[in-house]
MARTORMI-892305 format. One line per field, with one value per residue: residue number from 1; x, y, z of N, C-alpha, C in turn. Coordinates in nm, 2 decimals. Layout:
N
pakol: c(NUM | ...)
n_xx: c(X | ...)
n_yy: c(Y | ...)
n_zz: c(Z | ...)
ca_xx: c(X | ...)
ca_yy: c(Y | ...)
ca_zz: c(Z | ...)
c_xx: c(X | ...)
c_yy: c(Y | ...)
c_zz: c(Z | ...)
//
This chain:
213
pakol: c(1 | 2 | 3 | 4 | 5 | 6 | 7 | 8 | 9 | 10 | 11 | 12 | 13 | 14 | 15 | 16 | 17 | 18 | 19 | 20 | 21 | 22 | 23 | 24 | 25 | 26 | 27 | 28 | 29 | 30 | 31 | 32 | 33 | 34 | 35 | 36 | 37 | 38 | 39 | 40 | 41 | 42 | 43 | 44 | 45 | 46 | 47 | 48 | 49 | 50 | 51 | 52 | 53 | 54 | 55 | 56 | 57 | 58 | 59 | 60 | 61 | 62 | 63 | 64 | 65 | 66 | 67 | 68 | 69 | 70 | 71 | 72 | 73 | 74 | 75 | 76 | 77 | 78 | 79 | 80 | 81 | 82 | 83 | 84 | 85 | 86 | 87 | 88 | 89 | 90 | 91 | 92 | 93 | 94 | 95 | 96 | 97 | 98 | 99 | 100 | 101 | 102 | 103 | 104 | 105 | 106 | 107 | 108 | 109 | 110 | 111 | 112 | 113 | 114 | 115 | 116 | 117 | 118 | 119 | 120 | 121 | 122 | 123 | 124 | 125 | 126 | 127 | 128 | 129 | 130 | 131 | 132 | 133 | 134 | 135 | 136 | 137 | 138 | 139 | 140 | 141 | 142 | 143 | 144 | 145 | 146 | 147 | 148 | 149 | 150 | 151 | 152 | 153 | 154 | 155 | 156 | 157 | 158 | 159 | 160 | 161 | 162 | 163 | 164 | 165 | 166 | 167 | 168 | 169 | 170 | 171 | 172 | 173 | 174 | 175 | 176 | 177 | 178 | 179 | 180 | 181 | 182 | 183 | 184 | 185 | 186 | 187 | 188 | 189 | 190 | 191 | 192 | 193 | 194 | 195 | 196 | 197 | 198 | 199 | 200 | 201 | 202 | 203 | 204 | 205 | 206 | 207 | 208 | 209 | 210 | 211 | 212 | 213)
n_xx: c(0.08 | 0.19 | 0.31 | 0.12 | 0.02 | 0.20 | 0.18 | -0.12 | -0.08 | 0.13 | -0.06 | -0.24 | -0.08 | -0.08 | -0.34 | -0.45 | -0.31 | -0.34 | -0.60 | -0.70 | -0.55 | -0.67 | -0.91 | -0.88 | -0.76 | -0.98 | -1.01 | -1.17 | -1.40 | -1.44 | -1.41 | -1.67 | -1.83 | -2.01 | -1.96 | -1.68 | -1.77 | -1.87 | -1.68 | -1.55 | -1.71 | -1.72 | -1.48 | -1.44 | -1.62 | -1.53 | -1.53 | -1.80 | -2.08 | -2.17 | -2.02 | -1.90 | -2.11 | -2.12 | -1.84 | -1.92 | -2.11 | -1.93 | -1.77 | -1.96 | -2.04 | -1.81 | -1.77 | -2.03 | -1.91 | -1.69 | -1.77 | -1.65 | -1.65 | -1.50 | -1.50 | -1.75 | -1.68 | -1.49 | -1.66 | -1.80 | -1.63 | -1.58 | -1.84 | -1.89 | -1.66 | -1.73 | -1.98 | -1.90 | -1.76 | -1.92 | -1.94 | -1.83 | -2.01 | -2.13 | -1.83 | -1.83 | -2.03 | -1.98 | -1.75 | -1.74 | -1.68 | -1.66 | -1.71 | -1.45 | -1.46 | -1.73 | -1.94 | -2.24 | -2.40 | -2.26 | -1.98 | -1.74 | -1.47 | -1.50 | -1.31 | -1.02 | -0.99 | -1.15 | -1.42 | -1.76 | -1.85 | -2.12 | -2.28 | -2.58 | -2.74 | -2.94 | -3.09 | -2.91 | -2.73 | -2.84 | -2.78 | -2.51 | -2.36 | -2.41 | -2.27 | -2.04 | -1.70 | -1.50 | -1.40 | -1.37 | -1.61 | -1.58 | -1.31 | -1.27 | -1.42 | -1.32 | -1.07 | -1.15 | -1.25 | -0.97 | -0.83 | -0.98 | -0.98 | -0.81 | -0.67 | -0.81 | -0.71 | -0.47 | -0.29 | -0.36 | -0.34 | -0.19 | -0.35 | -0.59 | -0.47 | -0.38 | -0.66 | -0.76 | -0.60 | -0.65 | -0.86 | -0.89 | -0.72 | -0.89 | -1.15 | -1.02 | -0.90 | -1.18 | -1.26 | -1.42 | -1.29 | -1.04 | -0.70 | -0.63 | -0.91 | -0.91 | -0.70 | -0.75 | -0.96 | -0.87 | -0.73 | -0.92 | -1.06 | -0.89 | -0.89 | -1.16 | -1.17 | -1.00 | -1.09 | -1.32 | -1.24 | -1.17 | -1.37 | -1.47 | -1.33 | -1.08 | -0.77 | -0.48 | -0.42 | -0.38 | -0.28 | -0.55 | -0.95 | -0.98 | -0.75 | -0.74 | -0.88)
n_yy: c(-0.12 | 0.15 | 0.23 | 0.28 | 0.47 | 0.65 | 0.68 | 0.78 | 1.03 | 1.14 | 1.13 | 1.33 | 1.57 | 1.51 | 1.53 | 1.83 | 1.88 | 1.62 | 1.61 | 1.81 | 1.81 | 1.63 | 1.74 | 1.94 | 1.82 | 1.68 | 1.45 | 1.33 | 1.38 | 1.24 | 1.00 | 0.99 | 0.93 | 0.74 | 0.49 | 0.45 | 0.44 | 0.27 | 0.04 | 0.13 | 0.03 | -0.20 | -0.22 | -0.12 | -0.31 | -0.50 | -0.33 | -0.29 | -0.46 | -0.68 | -0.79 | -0.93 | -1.13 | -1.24 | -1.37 | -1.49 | -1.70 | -1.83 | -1.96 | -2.12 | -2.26 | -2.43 | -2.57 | -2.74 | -2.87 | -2.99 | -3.11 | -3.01 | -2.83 | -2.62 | -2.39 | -2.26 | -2.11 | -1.98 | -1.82 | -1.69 | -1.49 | -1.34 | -1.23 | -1.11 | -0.92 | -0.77 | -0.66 | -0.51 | -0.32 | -0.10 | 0.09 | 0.30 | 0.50 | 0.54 | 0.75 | 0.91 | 1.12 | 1.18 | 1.32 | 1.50 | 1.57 | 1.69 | 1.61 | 1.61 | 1.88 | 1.86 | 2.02 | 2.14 | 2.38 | 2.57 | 2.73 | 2.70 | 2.50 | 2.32 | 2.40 | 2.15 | 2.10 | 2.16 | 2.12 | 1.99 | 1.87 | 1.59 | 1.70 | 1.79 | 1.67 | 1.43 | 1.34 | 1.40 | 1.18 | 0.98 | 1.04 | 1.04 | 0.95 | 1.03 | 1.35 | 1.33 | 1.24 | 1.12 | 0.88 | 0.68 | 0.51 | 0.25 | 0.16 | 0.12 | -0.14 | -0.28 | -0.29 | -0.45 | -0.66 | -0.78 | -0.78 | -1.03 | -1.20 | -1.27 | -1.37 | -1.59 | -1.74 | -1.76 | -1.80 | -1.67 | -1.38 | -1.19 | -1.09 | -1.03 | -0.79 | -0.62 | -0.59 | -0.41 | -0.22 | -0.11 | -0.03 | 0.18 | 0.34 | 0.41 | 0.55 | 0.83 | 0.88 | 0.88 | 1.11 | 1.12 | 1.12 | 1.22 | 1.14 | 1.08 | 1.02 | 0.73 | 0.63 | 0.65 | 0.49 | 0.21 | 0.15 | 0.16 | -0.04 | -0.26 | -0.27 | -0.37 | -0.64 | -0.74 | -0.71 | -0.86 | -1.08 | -1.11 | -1.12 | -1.34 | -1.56 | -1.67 | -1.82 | -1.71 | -1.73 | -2.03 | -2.30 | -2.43 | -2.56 | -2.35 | -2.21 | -2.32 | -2.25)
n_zz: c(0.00 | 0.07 | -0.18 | -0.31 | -0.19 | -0.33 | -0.53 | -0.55 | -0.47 | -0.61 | -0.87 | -0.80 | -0.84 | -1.13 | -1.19 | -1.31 | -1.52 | -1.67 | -1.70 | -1.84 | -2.07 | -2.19 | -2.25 | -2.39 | -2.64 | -2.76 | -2.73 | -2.52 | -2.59 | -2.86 | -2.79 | -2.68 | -2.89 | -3.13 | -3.22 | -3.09 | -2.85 | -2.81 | -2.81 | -2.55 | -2.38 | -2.40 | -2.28 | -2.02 | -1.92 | -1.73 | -1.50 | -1.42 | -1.30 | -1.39 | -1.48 | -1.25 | -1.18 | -1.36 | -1.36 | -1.12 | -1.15 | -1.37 | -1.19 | -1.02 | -1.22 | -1.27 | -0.98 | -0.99 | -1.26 | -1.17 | -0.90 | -0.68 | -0.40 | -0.35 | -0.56 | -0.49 | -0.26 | -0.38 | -0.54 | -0.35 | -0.24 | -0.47 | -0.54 | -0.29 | -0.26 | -0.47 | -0.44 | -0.18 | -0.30 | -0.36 | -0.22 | -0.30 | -0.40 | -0.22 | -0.10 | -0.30 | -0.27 | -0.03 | -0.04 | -0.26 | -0.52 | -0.85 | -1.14 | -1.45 | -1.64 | -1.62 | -1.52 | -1.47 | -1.66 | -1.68 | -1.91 | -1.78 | -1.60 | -1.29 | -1.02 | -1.00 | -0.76 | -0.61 | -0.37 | -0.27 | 0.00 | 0.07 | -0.10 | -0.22 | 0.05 | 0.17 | -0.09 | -0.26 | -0.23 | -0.38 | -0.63 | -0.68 | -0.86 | -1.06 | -1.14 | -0.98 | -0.90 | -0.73 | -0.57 | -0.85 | -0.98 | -1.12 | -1.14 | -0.94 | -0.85 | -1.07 | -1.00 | -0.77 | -0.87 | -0.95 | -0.76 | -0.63 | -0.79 | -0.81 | -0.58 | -0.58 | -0.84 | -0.88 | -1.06 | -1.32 | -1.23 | -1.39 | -1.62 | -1.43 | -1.32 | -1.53 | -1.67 | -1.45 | -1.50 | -1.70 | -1.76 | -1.56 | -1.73 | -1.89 | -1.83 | -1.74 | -1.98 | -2.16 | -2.00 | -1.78 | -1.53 | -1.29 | -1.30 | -1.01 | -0.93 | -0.97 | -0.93 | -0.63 | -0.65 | -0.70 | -0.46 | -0.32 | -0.42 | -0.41 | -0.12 | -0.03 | -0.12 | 0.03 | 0.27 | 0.23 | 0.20 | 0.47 | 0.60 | 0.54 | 0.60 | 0.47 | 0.40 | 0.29 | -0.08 | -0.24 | -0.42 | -0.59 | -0.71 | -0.89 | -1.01 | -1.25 | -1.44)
ca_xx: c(0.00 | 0.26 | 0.34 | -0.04 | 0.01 | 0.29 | 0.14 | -0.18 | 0.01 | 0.16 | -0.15 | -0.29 | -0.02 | -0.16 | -0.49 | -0.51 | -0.23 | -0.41 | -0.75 | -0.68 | -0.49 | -0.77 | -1.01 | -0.88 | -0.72 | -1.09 | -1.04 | -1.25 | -1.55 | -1.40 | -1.43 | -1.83 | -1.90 | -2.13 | -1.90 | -1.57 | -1.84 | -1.94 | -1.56 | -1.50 | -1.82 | -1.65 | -1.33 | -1.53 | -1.71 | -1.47 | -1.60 | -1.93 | -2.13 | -2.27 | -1.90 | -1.88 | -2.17 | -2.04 | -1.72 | -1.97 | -2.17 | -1.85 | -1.65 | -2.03 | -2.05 | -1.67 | -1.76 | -2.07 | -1.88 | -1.58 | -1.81 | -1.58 | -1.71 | -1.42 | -1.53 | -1.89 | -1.64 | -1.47 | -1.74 | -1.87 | -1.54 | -1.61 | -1.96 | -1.91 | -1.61 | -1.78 | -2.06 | -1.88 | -1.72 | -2.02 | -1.91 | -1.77 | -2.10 | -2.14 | -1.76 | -1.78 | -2.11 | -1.92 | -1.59 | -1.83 | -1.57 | -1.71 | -1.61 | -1.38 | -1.56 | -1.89 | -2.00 | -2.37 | -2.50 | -2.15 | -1.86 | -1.61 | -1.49 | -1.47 | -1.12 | -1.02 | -0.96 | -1.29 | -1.49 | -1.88 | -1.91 | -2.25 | -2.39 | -2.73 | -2.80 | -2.92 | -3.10 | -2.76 | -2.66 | -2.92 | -2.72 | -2.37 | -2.32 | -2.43 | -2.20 | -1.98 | -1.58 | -1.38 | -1.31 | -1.39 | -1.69 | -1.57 | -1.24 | -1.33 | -1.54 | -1.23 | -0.97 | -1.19 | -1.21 | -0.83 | -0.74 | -1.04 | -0.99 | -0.60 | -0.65 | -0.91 | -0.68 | -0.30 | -0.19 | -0.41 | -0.26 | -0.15 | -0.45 | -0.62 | -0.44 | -0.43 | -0.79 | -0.84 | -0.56 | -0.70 | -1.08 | -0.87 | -0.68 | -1.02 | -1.21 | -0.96 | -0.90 | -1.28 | -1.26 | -1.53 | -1.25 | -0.89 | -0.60 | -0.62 | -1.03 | -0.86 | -0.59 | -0.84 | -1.06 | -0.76 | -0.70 | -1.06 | -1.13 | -0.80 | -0.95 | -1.29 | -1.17 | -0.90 | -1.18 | -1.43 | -1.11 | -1.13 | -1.51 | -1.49 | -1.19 | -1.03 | -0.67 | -0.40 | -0.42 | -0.32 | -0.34 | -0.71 | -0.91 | -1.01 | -0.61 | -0.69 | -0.97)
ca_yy: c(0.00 | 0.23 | 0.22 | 0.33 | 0.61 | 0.78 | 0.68 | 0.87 | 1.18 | 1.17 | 1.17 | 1.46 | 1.66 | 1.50 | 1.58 | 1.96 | 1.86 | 1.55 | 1.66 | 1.93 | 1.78 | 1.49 | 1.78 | 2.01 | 1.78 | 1.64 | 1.28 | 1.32 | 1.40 | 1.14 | 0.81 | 0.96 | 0.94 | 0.60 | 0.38 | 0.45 | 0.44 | 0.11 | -0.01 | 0.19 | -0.01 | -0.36 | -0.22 | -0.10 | -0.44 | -0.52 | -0.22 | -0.33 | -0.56 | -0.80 | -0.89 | -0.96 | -1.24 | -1.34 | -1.43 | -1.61 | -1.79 | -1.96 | -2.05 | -2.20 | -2.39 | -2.56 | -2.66 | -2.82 | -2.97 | -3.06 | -3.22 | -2.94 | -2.74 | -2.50 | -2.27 | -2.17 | -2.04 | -1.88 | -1.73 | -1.61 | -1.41 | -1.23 | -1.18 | -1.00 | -0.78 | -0.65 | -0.54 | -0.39 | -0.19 | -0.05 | 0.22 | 0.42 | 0.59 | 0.65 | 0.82 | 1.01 | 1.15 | 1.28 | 1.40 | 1.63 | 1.60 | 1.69 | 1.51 | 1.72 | 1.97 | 1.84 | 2.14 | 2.19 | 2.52 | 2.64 | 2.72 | 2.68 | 2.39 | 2.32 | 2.33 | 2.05 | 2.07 | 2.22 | 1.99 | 2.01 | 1.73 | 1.57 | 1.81 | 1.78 | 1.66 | 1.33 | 1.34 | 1.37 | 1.03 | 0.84 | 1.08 | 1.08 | 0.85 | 1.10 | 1.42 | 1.30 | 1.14 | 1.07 | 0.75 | 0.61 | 0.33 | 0.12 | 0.10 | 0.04 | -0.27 | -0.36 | -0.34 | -0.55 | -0.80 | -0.81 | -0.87 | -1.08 | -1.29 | -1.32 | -1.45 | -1.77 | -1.77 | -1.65 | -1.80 | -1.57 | -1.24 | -1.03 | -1.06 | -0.96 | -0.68 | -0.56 | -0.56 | -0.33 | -0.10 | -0.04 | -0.01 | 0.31 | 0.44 | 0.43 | 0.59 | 0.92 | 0.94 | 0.98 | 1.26 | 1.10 | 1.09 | 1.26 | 1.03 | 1.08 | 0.92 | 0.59 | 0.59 | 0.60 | 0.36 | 0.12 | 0.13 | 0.13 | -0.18 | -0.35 | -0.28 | -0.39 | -0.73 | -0.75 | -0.66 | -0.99 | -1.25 | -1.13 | -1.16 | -1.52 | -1.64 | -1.73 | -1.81 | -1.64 | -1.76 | -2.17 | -2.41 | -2.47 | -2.57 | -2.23 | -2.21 | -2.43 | -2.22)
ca_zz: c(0.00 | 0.03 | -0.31 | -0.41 | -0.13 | -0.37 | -0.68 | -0.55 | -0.44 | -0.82 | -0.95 | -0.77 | -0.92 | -1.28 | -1.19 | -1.39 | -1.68 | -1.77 | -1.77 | -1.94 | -2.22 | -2.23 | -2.32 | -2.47 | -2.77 | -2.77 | -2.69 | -2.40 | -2.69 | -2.96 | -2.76 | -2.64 | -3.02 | -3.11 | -3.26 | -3.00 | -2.73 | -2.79 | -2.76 | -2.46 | -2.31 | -2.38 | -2.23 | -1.88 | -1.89 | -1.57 | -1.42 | -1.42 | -1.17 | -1.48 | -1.50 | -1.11 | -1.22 | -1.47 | -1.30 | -1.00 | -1.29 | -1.40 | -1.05 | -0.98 | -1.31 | -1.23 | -0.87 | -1.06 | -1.36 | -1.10 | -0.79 | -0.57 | -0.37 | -0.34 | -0.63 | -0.46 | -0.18 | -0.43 | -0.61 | -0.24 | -0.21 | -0.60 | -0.52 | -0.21 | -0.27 | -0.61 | -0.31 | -0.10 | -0.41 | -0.32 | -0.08 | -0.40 | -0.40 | -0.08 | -0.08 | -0.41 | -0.19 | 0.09 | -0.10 | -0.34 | -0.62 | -0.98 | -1.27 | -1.49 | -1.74 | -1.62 | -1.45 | -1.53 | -1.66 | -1.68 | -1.94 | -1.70 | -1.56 | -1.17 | -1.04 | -0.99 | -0.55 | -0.54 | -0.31 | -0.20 | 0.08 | 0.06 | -0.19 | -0.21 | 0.13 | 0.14 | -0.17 | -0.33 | -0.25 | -0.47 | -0.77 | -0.67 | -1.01 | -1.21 | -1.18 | -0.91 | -0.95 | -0.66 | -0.61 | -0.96 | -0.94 | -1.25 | -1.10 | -0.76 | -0.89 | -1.11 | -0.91 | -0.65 | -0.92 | -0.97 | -0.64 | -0.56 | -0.87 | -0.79 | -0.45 | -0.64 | -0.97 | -0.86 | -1.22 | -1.42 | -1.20 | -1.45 | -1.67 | -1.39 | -1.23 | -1.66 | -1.66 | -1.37 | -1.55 | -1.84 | -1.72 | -1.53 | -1.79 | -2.06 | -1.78 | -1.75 | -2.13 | -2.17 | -1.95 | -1.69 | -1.42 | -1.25 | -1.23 | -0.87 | -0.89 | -1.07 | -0.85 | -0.52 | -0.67 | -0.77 | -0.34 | -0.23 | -0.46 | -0.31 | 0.02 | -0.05 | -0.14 | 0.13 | 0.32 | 0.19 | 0.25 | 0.61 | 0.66 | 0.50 | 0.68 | 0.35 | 0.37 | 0.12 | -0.20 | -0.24 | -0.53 | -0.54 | -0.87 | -0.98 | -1.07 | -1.38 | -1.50)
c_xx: c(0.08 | 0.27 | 0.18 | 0.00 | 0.09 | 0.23 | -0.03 | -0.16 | 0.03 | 0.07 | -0.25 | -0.22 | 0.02 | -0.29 | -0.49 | -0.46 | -0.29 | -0.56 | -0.75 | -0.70 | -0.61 | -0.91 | -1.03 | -0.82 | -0.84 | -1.10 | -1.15 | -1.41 | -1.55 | -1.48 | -1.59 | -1.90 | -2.03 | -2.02 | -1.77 | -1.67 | -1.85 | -1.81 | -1.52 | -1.59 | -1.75 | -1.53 | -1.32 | -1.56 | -1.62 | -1.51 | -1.74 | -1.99 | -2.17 | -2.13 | -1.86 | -2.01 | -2.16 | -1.92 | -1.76 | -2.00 | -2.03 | -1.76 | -1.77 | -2.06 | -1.93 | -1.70 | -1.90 | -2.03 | -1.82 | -1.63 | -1.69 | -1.64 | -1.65 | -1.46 | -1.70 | -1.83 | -1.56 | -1.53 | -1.85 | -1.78 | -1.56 | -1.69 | -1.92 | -1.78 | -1.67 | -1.94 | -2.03 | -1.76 | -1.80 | -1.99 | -1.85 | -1.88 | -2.10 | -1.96 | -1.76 | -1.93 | -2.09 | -1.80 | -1.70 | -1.71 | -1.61 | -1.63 | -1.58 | -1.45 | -1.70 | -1.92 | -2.12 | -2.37 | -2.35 | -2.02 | -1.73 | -1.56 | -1.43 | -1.38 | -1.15 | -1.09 | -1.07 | -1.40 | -1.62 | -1.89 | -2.08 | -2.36 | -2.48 | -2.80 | -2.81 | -3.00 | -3.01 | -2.68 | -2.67 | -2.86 | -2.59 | -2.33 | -2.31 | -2.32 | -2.04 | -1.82 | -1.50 | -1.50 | -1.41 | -1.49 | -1.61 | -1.41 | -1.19 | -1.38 | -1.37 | -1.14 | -1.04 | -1.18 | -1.09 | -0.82 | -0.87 | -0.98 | -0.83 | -0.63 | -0.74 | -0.83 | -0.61 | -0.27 | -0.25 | -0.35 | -0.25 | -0.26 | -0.55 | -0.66 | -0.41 | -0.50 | -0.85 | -0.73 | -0.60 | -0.85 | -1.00 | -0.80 | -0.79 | -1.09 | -1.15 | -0.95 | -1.04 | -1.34 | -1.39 | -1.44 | -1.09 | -0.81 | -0.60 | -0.76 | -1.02 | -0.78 | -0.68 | -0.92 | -1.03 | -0.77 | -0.85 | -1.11 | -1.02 | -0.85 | -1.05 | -1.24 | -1.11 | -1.03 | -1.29 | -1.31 | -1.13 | -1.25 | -1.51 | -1.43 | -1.16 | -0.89 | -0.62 | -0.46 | -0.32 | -0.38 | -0.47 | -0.77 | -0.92 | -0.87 | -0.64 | -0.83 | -0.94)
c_yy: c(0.13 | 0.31 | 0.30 | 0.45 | 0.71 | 0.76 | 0.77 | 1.06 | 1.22 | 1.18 | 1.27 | 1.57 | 1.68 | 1.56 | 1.68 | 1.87 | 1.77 | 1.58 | 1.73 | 1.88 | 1.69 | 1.57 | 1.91 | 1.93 | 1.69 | 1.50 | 1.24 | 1.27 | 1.27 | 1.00 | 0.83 | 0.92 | 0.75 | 0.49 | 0.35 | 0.40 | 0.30 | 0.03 | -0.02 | 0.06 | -0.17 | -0.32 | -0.19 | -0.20 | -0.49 | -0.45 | -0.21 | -0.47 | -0.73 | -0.87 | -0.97 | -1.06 | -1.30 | -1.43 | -1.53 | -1.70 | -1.92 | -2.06 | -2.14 | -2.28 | -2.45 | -2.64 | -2.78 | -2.93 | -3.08 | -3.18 | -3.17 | -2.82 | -2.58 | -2.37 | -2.17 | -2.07 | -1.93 | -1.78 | -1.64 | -1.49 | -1.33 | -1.14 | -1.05 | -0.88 | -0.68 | -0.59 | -0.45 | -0.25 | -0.07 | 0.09 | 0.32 | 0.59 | 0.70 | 0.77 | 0.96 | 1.16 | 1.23 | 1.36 | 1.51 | 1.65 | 1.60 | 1.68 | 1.63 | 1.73 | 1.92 | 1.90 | 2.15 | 2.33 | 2.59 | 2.62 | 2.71 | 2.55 | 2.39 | 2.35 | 2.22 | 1.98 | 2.15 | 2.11 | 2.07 | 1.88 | 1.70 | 1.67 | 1.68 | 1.71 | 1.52 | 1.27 | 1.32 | 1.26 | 0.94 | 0.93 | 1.11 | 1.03 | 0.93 | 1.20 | 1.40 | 1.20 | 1.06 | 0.99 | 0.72 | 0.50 | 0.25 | 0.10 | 0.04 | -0.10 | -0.31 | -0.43 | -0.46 | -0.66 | -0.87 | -0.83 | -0.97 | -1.25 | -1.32 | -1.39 | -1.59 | -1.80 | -1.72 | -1.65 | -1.73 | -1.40 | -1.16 | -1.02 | -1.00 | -0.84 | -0.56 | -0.50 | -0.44 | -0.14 | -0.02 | 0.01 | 0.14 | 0.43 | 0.50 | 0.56 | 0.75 | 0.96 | 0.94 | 1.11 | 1.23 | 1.12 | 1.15 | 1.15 | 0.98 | 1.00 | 0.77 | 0.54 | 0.54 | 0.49 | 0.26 | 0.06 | 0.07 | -0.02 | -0.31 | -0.36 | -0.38 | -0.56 | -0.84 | -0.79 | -0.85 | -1.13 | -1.25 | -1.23 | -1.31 | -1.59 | -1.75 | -1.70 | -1.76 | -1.78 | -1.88 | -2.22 | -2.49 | -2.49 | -2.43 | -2.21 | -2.27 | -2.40 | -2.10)
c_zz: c(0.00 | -0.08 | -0.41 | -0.29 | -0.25 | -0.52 | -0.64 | -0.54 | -0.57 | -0.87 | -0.90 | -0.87 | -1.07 | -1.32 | -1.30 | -1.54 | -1.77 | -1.80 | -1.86 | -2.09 | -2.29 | -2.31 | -2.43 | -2.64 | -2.78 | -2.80 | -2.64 | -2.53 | -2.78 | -2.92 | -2.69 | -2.74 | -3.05 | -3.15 | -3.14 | -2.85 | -2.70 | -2.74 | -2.65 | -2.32 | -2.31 | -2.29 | -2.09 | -1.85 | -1.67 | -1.46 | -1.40 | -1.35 | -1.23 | -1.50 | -1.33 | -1.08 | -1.31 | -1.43 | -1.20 | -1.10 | -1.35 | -1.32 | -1.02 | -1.08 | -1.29 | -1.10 | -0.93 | -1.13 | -1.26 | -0.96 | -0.73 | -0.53 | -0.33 | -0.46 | -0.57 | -0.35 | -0.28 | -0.51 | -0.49 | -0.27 | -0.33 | -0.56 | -0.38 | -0.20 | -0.38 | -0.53 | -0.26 | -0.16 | -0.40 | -0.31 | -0.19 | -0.43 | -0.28 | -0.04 | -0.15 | -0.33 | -0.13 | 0.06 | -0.20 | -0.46 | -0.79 | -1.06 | -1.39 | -1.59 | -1.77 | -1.56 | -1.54 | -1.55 | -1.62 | -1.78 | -1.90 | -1.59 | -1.40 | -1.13 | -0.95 | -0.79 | -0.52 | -0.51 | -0.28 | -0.11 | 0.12 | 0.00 | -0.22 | -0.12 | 0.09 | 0.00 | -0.30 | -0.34 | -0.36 | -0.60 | -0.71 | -0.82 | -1.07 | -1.26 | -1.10 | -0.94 | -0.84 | -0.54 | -0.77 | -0.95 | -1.01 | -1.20 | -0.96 | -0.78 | -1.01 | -1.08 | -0.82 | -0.69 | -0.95 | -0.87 | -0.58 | -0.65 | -0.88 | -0.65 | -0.49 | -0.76 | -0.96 | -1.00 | -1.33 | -1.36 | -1.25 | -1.54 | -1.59 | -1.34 | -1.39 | -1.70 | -1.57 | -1.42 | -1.66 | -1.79 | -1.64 | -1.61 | -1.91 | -1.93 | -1.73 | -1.93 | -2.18 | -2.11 | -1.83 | -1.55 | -1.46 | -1.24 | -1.15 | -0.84 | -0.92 | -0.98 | -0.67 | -0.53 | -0.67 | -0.56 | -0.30 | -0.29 | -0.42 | -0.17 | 0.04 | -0.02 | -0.06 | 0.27 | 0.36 | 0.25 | 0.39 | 0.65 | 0.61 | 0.56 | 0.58 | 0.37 | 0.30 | 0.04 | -0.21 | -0.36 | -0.47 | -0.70 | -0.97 | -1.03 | -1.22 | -1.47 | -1.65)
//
């Protein structure tokens, strides 16, 4: 964790430069267009909950095919850190951090370290998704799946821990999110997952069969 402490710091003091660049050389606009869009939407798929049943769906068809019951445990541990990825909402909620050059009803774009904590009361919760960035959902919910799906499948690892980088770097170069909302999201969904191993009392990570999936 460390290591994500200074890699978040560094991306605070990315925050302006890359937004910026991301919108002013109209990337940000490019990849909303209909055809890039649709790419962008396969390339998030990890950042999305339908892949965090998808992923249960097939640890609980192996313990099926296999007649082992080790994958329904491992498909507890999926299921429930891509839950408690959850809490992204409720953070981005209380940090009040609006997503870069999405200022409503205004040609000027927020600055960046301009915070509202629990804008709009509690009404504001049930729409933090909408205008709201810090921590990142889709990489909060990615990451969770990288390190959830590395502790049931060490030998897949880097495809993993791949998956949850790119679902952060697509989600900055469309201009929905700061380095620095990627980078918190990247932690919070390590956490989350860290978090599910406890509450299950799931050993580290041992040759089990999901390895051979």
């Amino acid at each position: 964790m460390p290591a994500f402490a200074a890699l978040f710091v560094l991306a605070l003091f990315l925050d302006i430069p890359i937004a910026g660049w991301v919108h002013s050389a109209g990337l940000s606009a490019w990849l909303k267009g209909d055809l890039p869009h649709r790419w962008t939407l396969v390339v998030r798929f990890p950042g999305r909950f339908y892949f965090t049943i998808a992923a249960c769906v097939v640890l609980i068809a192996l313990a099926f095919r296999r007649h082992d019951p080790r994958p329904f445990d491992d498909a507890a541990l999926v299921f429930l850190a891509g839950v408690l990825s959850g809490v992204n909402t409720v953070l981005k909620w209380a940090v009040g951090r609006t997503r870069p050059f999405h200022d409503v009803g205004s040609i000027h774009n927020v600055p960046a370290f301009h915070l509202i904590p629990f804008r709009g009361g509690w009404d504001g919760l049930f729409f933090a998704e909408q205008n709201l960035s810090f921590p990142s959902g889709d990489a909060s919910l990615a990451f969770a799946m990288s390190a959830a799906l590395t502790m049931v499948a060490p030998r897949w690892q880097a495809i993993w821990w791949i998956m949850g980088i790119i679902v952060g770097i697509e989600r900055v170069l469309e201009g929905a999110h700061y380095p620095s909302d990627v980078v918190g999201g990247a932690i919070l969904g390590i956490l989350v997952a860290k978090l599910a191993q406890r509450i299950l009392r799931r050993p580290p990570p041992q040759a089990n069969i999901s390895q051979s999936v």
